[in-house]
C-alpha angles and dihedrals in degrees: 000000000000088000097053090047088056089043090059104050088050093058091040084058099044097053077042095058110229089098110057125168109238098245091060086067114114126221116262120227118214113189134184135230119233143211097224116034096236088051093249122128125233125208129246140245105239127259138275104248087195096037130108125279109242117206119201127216116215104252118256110229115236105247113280087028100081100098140072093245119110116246124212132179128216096162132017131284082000108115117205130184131202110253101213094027134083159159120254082231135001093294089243085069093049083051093058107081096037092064084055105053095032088058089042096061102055088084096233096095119075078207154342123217129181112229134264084079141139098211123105119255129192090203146026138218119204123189123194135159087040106167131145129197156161118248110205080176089106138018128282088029118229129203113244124216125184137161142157118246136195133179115206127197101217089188097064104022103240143125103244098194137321134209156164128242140184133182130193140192143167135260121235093189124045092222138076089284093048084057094047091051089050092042091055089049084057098047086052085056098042093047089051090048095052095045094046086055087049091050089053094041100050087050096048100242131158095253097068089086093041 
């Protein structure tokens, strides 16, 4: 009696689906995300041997956007994630050192450096809201990046300019790949519109506070 109980409970949590065999399990699926959107590298202008040192905080994911799951979106405000596909960090993180070699190679920094660092910046660049997803609300569905950005003068203490970007791109694919390949076209222009802010900020130009 006793057997059949325990054979019972085991079939009620496996349909249920706490219990699994091993051999159910998916593969999961970890993807990157790249500088260039066809995963290619470009090279730099070199550096300004006089210019300013730029430090760079790590970006602060937007709420629901922490972690290394992939978010999609079928209906507005509602936050979904794949369930056998991922990103190899929160994609804020992957994002990190993109920003740091993307500003590095327009030529008007003598360096950038990530924080944590014990080198001395004269400014300093601040990323908040980061969150990147795929939107299933048209057809063919796009990936959508946005962040908040400042830029901060630590010599003299001061906020240069803030200011709030988003980049989209279409899926080619109306599965999770398809959203990693758009996600990584959106990373390519957000990375060229921050860098092209830093560029304006750095010399001074109108355009900074644009």
């Amino acid at each position: 009696m006793r057997i059949w109980t325990l054979a019972a409970w085991l079939l009620v949590l496996t349909a249920s689906g706490c219990l699994s065999p091993r051999g159910d399990a998916l593969p999961v699926h970890t993807y990157q995300l790249s500088m260039s959107a066809d995963g290619g590298s470009d090279e730099g202008r070199p550096v300004s041997v006089d210019g300013p040192v730029l430090l760079v905080s790590l970006p602060q994911a937007e709420p629901g956007f922490e972690t290394q799951r992939m978010v999609y979106v079928t209906r507005p405000f509602e936050l979904e994630y794949y369930a056998t596909n991922q990103w190899a960090e929160s994609p804020a993180r992957l994002f990190s050192p993109l920003l740091v070699q993307s500003a590095g190679r327009t030529g008007d920094w003598r360096t950038v450096v990530a924080l944590p660092s014990s080198i001395r910046g004269d400014y300093r660049l601040d990323v908040a809201g980061f969150a990147v997803q795929q939107e299933f609300l048209q057809r063919p569905s796009r990936a959508r990046m946005t962040l908040r950005s400042q830029l901060v003068d630590l010599k003299e203490s001061r906020v240069v300019s803030t200011k709030t970007f988003e980049a989209l791109a279409q899926a080619p694919s109306e599965d999770a790949y398809g959203g990693v390949l758009a996600a990584n076209q959106a990373t390519a222009a957000m990375l060229a519109q921050i860098t092209s802010w830093l560029q304006s900020c750095v010399r001074h130009q109108p355009e900074c506070n644009r």
